[in-house]
PyMOL Python script that loads the backbone (N, CA, C, O; Angstrom):
from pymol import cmd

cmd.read_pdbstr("""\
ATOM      1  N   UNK A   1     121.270  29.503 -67.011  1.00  0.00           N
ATOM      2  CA  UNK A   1     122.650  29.091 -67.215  1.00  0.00           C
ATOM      3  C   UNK A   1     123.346  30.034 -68.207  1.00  0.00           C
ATOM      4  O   UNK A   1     124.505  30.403 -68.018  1.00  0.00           O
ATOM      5  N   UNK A   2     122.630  30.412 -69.251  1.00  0.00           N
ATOM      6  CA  UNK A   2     123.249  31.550 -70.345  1.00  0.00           C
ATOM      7  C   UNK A   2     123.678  32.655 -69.325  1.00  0.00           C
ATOM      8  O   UNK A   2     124.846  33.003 -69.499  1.00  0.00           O
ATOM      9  N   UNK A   3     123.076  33.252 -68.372  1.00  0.00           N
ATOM     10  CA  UNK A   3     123.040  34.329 -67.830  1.00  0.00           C
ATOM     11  C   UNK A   3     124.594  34.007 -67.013  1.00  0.00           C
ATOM     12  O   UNK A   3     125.576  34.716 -67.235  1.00  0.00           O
ATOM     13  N   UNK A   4     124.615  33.193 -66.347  1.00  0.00           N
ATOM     14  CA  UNK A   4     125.776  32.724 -65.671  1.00  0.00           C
ATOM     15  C   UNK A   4     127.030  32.587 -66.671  1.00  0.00           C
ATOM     16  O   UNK A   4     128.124  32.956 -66.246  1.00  0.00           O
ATOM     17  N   UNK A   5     126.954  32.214 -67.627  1.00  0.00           N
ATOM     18  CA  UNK A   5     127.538  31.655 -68.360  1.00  0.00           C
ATOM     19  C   UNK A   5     128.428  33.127 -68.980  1.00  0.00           C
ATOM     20  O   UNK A   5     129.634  33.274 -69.176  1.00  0.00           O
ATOM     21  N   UNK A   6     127.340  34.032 -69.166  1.00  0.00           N
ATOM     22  CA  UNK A   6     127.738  35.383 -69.935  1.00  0.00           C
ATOM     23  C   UNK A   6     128.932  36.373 -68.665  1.00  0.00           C
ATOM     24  O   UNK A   6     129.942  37.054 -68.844  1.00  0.00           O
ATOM     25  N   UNK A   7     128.219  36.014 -67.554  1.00  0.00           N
ATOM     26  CA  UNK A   7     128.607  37.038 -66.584  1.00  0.00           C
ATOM     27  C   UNK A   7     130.318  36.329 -65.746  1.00  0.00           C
ATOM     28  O   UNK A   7     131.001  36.882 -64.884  1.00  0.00           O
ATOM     29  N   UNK A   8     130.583  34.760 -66.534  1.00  0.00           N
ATOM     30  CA  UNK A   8     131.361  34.493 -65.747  1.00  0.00           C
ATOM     31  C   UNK A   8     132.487  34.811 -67.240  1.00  0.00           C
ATOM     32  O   UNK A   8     133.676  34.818 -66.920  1.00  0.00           O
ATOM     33  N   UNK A   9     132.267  35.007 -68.439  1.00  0.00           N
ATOM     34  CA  UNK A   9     133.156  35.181 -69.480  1.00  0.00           C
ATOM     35  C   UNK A   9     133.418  36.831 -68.888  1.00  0.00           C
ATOM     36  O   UNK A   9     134.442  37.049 -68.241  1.00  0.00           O
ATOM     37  N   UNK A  10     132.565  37.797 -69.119  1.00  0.00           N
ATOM     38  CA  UNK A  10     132.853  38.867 -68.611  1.00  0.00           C
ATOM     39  C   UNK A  10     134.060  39.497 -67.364  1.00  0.00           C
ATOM     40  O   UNK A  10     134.795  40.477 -67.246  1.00  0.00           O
ATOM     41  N   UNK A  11     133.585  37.797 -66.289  1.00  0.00           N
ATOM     42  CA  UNK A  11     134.764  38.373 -64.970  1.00  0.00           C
ATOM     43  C   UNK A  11     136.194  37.804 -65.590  1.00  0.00           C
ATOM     44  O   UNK A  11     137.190  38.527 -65.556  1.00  0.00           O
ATOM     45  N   UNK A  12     136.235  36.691 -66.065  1.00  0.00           N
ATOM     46  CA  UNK A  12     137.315  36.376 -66.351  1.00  0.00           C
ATOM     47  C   UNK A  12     138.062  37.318 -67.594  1.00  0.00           C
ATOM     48  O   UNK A  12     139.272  37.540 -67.539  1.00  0.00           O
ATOM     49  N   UNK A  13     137.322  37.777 -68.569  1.00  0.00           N
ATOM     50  CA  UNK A  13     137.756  38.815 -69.090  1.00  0.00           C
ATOM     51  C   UNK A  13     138.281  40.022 -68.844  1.00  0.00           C
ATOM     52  O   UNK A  13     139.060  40.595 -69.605  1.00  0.00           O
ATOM     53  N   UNK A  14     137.846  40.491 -67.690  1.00  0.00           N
ATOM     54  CA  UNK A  14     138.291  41.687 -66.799  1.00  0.00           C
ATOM     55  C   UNK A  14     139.258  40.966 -65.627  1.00  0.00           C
ATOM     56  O   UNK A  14     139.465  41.715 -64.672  1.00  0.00           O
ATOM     57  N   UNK A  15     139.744  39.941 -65.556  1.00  0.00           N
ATOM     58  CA  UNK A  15     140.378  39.796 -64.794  1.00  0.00           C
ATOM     59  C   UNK A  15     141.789  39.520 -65.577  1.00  0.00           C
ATOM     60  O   UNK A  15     142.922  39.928 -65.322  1.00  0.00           O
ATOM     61  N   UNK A  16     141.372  38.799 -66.471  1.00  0.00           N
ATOM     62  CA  UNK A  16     142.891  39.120 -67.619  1.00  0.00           C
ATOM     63  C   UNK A  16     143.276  41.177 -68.009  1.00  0.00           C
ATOM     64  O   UNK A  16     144.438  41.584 -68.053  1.00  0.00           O
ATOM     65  N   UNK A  17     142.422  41.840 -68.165  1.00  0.00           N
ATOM     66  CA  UNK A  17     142.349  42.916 -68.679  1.00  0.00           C
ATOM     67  C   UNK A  17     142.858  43.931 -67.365  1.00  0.00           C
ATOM     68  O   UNK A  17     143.602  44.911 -67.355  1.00  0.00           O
ATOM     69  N   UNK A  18     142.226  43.343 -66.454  1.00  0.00           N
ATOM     70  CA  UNK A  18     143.248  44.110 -65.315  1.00  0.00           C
ATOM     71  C   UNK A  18     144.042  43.311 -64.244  1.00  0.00           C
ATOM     72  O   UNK A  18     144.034  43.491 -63.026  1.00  0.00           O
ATOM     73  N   UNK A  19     144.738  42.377 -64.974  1.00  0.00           N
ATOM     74  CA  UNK A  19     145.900  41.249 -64.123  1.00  0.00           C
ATOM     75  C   UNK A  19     145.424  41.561 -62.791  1.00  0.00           C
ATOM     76  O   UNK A  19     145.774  42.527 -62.112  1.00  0.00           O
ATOM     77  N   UNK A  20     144.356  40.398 -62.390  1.00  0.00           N
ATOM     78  CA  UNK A  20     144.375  40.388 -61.104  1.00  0.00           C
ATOM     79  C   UNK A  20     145.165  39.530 -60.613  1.00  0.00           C
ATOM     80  O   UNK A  20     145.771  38.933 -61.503  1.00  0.00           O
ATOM     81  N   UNK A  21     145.532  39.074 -59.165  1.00  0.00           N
ATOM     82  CA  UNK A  21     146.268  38.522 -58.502  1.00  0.00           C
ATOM     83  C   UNK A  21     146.017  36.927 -58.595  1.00  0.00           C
ATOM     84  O   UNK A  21     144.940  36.543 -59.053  1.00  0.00           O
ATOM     85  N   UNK A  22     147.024  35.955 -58.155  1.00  0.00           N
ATOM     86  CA  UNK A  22     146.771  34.600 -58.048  1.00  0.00           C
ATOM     87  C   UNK A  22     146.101  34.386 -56.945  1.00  0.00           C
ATOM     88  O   UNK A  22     145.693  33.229 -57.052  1.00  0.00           O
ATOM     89  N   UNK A  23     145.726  34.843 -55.892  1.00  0.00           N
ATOM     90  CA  UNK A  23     144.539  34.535 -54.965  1.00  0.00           C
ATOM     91  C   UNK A  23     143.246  35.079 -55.508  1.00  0.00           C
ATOM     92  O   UNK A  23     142.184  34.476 -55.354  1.00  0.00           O
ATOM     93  N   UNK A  24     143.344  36.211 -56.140  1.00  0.00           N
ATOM     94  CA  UNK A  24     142.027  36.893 -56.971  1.00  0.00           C
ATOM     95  C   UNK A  24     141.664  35.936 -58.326  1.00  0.00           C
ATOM     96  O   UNK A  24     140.465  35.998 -58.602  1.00  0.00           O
ATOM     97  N   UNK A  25     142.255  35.287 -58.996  1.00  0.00           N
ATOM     98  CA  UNK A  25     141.818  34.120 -60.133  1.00  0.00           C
ATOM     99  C   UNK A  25     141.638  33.119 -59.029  1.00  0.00           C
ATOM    100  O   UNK A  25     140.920  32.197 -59.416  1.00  0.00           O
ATOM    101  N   UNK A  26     142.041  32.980 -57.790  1.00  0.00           N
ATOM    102  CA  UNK A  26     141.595  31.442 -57.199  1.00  0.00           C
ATOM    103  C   UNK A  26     140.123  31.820 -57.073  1.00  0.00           C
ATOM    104  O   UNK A  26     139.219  31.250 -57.685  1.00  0.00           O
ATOM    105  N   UNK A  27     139.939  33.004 -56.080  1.00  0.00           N
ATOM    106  CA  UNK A  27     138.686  33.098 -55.872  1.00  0.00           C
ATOM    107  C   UNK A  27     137.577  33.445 -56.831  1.00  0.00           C
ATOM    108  O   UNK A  27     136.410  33.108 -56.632  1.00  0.00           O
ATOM    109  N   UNK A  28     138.010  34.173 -57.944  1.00  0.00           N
ATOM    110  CA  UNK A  28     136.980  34.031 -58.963  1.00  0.00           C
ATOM    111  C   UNK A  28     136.851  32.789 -59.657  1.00  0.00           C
ATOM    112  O   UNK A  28     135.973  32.808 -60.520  1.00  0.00           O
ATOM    113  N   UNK A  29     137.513  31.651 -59.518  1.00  0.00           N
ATOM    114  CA  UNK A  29     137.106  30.331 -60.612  1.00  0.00           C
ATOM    115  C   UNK A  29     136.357  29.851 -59.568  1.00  0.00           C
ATOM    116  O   UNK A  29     135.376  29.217 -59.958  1.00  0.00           O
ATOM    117  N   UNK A  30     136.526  29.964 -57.854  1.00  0.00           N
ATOM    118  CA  UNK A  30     135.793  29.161 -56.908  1.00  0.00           C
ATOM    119  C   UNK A  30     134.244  29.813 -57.043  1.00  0.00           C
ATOM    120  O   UNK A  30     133.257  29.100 -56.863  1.00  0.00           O
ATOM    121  N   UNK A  31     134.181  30.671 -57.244  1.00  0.00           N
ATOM    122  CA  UNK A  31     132.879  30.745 -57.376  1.00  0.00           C
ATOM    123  C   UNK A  31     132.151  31.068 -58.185  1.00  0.00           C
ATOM    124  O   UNK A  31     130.953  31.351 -58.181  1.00  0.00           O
ATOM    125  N   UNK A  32     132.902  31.029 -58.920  1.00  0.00           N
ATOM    126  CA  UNK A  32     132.267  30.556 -60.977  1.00  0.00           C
ATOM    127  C   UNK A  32     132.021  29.219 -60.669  1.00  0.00           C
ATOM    128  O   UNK A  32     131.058  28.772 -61.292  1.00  0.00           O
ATOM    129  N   UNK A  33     132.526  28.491 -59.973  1.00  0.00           N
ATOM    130  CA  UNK A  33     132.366  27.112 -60.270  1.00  0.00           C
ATOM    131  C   UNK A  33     131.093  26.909 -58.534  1.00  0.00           C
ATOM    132  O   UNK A  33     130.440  25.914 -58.220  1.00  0.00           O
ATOM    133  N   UNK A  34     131.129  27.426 -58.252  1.00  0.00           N
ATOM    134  CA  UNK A  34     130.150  27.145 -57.013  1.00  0.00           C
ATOM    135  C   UNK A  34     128.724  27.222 -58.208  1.00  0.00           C
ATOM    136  O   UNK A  34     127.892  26.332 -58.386  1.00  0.00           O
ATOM    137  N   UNK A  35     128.806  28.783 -59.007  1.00  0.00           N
ATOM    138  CA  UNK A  35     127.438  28.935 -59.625  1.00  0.00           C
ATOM    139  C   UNK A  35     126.782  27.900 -60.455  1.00  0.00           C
ATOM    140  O   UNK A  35     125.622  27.489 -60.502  1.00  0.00           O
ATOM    141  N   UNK A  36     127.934  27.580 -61.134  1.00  0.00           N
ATOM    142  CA  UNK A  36     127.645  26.355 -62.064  1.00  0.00           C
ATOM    143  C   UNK A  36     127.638  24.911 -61.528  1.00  0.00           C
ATOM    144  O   UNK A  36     127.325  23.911 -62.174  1.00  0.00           O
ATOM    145  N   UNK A  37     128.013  24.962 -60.310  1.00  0.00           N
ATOM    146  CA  UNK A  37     127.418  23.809 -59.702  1.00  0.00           C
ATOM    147  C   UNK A  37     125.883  23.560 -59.331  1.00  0.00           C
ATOM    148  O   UNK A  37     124.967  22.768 -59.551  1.00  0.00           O
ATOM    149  N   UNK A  38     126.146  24.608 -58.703  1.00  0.00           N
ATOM    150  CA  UNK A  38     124.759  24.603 -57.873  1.00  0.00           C
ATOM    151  C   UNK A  38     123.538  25.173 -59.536  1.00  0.00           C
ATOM    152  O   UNK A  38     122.346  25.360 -59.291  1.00  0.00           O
ATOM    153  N   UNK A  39     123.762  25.258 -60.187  1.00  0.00           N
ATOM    154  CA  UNK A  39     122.943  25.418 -61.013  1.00  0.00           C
ATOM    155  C   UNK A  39     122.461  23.956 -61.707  1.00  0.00           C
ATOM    156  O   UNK A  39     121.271  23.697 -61.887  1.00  0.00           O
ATOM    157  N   UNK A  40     123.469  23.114 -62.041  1.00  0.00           N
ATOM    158  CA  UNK A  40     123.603  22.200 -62.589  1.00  0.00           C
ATOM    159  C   UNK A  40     122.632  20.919 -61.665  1.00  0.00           C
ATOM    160  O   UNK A  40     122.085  20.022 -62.306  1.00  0.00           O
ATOM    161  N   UNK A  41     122.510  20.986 -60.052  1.00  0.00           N
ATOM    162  CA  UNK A  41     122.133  20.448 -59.093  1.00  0.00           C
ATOM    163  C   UNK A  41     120.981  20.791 -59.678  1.00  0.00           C
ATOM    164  O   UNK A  41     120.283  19.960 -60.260  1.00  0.00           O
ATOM    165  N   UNK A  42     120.581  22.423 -59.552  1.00  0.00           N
ATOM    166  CA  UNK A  42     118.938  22.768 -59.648  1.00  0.00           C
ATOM    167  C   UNK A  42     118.343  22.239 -61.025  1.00  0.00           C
ATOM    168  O   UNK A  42     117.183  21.829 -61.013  1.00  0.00           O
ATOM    169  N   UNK A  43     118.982  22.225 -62.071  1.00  0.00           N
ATOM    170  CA  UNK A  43     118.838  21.454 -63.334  1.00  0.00           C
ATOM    171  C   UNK A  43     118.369  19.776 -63.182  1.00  0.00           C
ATOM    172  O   UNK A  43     117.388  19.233 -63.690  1.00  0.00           O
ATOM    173  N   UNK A  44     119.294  19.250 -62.415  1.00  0.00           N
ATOM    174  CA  UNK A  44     118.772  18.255 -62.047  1.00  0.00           C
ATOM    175  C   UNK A  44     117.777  17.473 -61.566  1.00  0.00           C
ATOM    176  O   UNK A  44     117.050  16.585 -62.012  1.00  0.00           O
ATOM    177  N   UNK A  45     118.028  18.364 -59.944  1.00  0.00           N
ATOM    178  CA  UNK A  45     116.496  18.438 -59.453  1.00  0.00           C
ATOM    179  C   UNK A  45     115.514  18.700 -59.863  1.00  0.00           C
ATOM    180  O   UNK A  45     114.678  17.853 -59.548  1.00  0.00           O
ATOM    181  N   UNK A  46     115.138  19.460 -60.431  1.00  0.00           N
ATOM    182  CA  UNK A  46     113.824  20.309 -61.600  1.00  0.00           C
ATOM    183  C   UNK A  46     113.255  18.693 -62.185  1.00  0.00           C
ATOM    184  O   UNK A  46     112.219  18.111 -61.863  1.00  0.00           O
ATOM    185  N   UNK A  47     114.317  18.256 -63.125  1.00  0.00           N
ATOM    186  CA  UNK A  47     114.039  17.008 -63.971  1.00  0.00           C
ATOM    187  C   UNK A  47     113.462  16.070 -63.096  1.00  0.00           C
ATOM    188  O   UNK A  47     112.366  15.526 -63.228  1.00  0.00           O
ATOM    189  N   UNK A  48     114.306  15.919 -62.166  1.00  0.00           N
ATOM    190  CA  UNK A  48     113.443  14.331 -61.148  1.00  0.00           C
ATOM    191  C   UNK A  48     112.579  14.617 -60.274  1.00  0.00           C
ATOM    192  O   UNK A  48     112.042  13.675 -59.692  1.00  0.00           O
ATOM    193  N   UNK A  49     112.191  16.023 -59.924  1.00  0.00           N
ATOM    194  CA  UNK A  49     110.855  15.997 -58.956  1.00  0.00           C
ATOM    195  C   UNK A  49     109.913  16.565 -60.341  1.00  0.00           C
ATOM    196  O   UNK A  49     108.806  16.826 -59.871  1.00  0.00           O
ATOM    197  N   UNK A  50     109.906  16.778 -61.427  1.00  0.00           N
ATOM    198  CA  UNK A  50     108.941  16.644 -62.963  1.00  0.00           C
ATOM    199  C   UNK A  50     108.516  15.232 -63.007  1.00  0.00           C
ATOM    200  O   UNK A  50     107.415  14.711 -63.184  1.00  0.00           O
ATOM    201  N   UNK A  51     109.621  14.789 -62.810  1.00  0.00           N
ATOM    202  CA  UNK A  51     109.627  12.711 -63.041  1.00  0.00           C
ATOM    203  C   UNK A  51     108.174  12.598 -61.929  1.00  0.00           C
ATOM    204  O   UNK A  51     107.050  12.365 -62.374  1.00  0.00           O
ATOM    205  N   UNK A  52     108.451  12.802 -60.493  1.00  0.00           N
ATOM    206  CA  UNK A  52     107.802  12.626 -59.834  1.00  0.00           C
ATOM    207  C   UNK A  52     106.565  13.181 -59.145  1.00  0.00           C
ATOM    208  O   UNK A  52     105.932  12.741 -58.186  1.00  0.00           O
ATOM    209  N   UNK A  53     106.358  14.485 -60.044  1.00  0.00           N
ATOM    210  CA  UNK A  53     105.395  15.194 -59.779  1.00  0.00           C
ATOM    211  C   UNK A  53     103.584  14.720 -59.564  1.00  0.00           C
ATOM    212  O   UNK A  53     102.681  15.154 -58.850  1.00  0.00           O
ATOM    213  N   UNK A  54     103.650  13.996 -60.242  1.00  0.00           N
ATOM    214  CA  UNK A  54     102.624  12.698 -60.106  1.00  0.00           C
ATOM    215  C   UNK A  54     102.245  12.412 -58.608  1.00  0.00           C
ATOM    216  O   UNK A  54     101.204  12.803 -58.079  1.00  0.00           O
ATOM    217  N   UNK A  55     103.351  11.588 -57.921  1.00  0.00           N
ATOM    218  CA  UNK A  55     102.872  11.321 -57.080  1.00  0.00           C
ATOM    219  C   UNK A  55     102.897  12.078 -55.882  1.00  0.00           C
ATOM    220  O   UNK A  55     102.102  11.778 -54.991  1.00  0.00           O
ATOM    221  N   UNK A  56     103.692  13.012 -55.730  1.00  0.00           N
ATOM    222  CA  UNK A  56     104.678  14.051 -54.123  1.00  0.00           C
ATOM    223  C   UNK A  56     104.164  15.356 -54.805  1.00  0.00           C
ATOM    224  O   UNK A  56     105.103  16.099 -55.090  1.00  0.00           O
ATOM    225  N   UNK A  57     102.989  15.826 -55.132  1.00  0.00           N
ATOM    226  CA  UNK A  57     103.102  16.851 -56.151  1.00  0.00           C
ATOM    227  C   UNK A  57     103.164  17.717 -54.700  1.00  0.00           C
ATOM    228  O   UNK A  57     104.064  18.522 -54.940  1.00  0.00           O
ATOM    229  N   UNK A  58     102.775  17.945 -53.554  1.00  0.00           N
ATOM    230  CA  UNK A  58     102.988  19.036 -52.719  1.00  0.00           C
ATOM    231  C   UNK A  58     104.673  19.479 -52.387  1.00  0.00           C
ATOM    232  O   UNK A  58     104.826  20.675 -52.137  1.00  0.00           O
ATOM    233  N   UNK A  59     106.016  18.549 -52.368  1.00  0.00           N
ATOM    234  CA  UNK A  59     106.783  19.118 -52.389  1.00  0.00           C
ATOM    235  C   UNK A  59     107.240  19.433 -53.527  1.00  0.00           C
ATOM    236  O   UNK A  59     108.206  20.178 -53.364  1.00  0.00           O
ATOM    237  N   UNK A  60     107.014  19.225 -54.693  1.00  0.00           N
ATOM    238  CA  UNK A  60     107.471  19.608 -55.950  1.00  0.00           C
ATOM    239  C   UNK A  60     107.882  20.933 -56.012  1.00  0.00           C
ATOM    240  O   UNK A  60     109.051  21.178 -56.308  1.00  0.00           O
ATOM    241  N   UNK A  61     107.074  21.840 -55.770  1.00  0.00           N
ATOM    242  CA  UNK A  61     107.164  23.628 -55.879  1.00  0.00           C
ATOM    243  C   UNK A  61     108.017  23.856 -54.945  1.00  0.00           C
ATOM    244  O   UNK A  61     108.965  24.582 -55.245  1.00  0.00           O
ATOM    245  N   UNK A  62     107.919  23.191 -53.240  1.00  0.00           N
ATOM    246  CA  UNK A  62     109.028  23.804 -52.295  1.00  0.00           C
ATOM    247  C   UNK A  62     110.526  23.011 -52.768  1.00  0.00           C
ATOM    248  O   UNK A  62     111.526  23.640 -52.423  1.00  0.00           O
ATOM    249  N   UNK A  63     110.720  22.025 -53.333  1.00  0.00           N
ATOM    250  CA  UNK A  63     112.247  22.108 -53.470  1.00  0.00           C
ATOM    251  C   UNK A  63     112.437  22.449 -54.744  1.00  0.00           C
ATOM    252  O   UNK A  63     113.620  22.731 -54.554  1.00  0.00           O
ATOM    253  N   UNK A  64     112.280  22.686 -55.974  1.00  0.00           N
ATOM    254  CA  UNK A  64     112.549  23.502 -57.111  1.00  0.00           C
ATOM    255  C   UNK A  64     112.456  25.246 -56.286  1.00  0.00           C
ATOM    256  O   UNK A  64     113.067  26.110 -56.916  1.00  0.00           O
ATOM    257  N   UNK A  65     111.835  25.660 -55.145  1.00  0.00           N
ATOM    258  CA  UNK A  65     112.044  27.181 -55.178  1.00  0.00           C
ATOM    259  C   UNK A  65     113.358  27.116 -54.196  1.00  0.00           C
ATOM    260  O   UNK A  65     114.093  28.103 -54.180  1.00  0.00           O
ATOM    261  N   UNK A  66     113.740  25.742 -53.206  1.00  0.00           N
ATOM    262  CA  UNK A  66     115.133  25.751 -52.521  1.00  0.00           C
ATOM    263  C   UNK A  66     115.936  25.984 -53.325  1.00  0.00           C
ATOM    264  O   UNK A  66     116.615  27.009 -53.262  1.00  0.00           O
ATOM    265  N   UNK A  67     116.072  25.040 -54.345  1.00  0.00           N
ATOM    266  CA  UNK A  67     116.981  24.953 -55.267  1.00  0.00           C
ATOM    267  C   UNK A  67     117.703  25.980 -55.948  1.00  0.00           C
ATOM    268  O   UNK A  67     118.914  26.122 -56.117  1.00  0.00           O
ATOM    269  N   UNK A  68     116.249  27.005 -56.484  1.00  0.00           N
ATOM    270  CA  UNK A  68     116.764  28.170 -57.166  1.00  0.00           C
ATOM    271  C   UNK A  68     116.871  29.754 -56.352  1.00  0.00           C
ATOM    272  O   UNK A  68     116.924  30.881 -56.844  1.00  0.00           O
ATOM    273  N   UNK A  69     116.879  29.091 -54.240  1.00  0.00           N
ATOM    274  CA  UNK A  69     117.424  29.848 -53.836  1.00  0.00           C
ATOM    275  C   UNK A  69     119.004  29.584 -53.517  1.00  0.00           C
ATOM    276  O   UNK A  69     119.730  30.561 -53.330  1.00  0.00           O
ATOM    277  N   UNK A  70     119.486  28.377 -53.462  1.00  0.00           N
ATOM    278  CA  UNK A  70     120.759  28.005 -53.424  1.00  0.00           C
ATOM    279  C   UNK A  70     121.125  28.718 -54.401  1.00  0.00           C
ATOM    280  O   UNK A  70     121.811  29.701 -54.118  1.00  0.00           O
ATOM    281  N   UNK A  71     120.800  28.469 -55.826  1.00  0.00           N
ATOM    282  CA  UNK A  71     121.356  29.359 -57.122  1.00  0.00           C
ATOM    283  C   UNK A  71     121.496  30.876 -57.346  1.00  0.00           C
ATOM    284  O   UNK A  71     122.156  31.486 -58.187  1.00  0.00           O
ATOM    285  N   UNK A  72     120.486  31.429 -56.105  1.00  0.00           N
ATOM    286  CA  UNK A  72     120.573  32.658 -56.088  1.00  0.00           C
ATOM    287  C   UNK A  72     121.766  33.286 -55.024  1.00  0.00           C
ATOM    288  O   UNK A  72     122.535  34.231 -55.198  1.00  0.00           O
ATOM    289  N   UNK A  73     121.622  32.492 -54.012  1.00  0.00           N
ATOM    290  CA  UNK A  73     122.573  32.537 -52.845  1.00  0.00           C
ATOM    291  C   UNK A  73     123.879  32.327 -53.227  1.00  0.00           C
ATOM    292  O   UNK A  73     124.773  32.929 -52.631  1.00  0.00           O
ATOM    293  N   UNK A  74     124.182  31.414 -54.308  1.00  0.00           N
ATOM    294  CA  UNK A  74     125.243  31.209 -55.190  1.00  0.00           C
ATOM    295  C   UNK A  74     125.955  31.944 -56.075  1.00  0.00           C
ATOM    296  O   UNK A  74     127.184  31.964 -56.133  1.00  0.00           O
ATOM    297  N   UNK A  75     124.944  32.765 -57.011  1.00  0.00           N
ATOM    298  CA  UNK A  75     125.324  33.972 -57.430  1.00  0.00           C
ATOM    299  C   UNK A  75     125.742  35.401 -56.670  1.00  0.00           C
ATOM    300  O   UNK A  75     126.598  36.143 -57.153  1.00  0.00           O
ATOM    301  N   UNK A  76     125.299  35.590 -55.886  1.00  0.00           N
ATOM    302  CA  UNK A  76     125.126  36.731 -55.100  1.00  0.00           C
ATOM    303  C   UNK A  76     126.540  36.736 -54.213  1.00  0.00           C
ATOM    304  O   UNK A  76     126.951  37.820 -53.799  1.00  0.00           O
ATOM    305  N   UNK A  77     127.141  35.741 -53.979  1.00  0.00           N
ATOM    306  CA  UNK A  77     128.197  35.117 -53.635  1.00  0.00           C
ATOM    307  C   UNK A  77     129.295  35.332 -54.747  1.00  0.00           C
ATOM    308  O   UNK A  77     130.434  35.787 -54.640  1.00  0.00           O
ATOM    309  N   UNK A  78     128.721  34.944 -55.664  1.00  0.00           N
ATOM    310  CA  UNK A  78     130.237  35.290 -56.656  1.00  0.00           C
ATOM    311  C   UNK A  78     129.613  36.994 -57.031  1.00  0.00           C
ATOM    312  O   UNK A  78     130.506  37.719 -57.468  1.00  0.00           O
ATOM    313  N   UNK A  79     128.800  37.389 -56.957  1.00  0.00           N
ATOM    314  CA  UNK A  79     128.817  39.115 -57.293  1.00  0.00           C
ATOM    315  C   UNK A  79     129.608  39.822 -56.376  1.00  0.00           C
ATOM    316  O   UNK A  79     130.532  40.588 -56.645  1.00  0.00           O
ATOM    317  N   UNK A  80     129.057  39.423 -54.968  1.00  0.00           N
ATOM    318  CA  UNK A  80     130.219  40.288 -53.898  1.00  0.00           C
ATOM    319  C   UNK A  80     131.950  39.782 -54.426  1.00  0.00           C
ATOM    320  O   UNK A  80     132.912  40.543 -54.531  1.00  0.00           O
ATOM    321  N   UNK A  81     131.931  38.571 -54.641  1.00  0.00           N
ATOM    322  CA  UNK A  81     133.688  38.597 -54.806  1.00  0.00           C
ATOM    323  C   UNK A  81     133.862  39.256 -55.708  1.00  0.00           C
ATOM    324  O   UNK A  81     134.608  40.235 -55.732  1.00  0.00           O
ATOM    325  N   UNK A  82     133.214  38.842 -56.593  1.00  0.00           N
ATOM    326  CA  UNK A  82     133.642  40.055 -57.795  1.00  0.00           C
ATOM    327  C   UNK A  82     133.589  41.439 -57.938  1.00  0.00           C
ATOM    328  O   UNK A  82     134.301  41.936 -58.810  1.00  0.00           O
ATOM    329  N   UNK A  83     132.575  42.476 -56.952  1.00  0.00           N
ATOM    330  CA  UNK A  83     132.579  43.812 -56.767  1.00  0.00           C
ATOM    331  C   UNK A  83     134.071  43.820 -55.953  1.00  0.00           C
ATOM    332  O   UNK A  83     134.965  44.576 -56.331  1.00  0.00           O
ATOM    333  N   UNK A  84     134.242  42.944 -54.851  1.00  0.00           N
ATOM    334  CA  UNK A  84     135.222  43.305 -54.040  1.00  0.00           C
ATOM    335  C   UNK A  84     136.528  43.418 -55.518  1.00  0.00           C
ATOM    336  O   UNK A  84     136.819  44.517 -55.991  1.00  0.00           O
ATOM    337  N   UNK A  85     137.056  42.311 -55.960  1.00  0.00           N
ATOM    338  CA  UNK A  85     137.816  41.946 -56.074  1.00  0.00           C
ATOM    339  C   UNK A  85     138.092  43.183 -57.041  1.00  0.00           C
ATOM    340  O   UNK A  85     139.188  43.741 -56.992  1.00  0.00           O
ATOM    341  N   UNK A  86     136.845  43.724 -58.146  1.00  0.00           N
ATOM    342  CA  UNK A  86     136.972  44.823 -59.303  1.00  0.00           C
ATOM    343  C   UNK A  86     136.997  45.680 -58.821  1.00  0.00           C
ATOM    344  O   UNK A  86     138.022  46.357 -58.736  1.00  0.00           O
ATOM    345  N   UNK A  87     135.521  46.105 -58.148  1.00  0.00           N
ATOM    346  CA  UNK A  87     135.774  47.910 -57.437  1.00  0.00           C
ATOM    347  C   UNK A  87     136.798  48.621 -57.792  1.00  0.00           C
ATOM    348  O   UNK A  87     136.911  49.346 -58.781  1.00  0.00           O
ATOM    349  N   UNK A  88     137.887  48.298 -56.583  1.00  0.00           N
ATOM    350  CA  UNK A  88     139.115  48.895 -56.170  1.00  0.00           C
ATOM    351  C   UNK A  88     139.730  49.245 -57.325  1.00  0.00           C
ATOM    352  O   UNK A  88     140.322  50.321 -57.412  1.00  0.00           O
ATOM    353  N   UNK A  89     139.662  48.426 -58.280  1.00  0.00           N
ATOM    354  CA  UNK A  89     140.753  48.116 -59.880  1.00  0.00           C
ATOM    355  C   UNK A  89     139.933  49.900 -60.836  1.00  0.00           C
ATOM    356  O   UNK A  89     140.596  50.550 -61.645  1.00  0.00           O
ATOM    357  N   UNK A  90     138.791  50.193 -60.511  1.00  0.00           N
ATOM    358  CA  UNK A  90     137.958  50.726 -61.131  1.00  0.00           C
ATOM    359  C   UNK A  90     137.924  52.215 -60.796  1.00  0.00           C
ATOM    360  O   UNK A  90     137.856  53.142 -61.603  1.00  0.00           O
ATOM    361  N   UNK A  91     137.985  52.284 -59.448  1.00  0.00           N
ATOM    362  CA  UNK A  91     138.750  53.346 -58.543  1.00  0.00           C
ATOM    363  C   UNK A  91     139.804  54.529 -58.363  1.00  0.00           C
ATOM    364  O   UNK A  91     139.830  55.724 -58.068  1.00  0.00           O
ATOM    365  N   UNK A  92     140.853  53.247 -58.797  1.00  0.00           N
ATOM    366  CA  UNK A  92     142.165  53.990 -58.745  1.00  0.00           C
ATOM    367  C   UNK A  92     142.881  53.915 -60.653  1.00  0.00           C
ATOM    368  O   UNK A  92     143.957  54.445 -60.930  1.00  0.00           O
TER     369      UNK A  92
END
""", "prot")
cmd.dss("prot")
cmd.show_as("cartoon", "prot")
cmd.util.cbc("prot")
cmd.orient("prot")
């Protein structure tokens, strides 16, 4: 979450620093906020299949590694918007 946390102060910082557009702040808060969702889910989950590790211990490992592929799939998602959206700014 620090890591997310660092990299989404950074876009929004560069997005004030090079006035991006009002569709370019829509799409960077949408998926600042996708990351930190879906992180917050995997946070969750983690805690209640720990709770339950006891008894289901064989799915324990496969949905904590779903989880923190959603989170990855999540990030990787806001990196492309954000190369798209900076690149160009970086470019010219």
């Amino acid at each position: 979450m620090q890591i997310q946390t660092l990299a989404a102060l950074v876009a929004v910082f560069l997005g004030f620093y090079l006035g991006i557009s009002l569709l370019e702040w829509s799409l960077l808060v949408l998926v600042i906020l996708i990351v930190f969702i879906t992180e917050l889910i995997n946070s969750a989950l983690e805690r209640v299949t720990d709770v339950l590790k006891p008894r289901i211990n064989g799915y324990v490992r496969e949905i904590k590694d779903i989880m923190a592929g959603a989170v990855m799939l999540a990030s990787l998602l806001a990196l492309i918007v954000g190369l798209l959206i900076f690149l160009p700014r970086f470019f010219t």
